[in-house]
C-alpha positions, 0 to 999 in steps of 0.5 A, a space after each residue: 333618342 331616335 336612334 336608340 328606338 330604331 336599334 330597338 326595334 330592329 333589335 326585336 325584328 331580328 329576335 323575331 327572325 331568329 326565334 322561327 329558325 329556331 323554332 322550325 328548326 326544334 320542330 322538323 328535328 324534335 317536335 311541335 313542344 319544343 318548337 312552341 316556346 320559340 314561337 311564342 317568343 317570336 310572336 312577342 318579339 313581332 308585337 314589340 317590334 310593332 310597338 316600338 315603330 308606332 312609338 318611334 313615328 308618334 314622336 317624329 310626328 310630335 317633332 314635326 308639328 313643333 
């Protein structure tokens, strides 16, 4: 279980990274438009990776009080 949890929320870091290459990318050829999307995505991708660790620390703690 933890490390389906770990893998997800490197997963999502990852994602995150990648969409802001993206996206500066989108934004120094194209323009700010095209590059929005990549970054709303990256910020969604920041906020579940967030999620993820605080679930994964609240069960190691849960599995450290047992």
């Amino acid at each position: 279980m933890y490390k389906v949890i770990r893998f997800l929320e490197l997963m999502w870091i990852v994602i995150a990274v990648c969409c802001v290459v993206i996206g500066t990318y989108k934004l120094v050829t194209i323009g700010f438009m095209d590059a929005l999307f990549f970054y709303v995505f990256a910020i969604l991708a920041v906020f579940l990776f967030l999620l993820r660790r605080r679930q994964r620390r609240s069960i190691e703690k849960h599995e450290s009080e047992k």
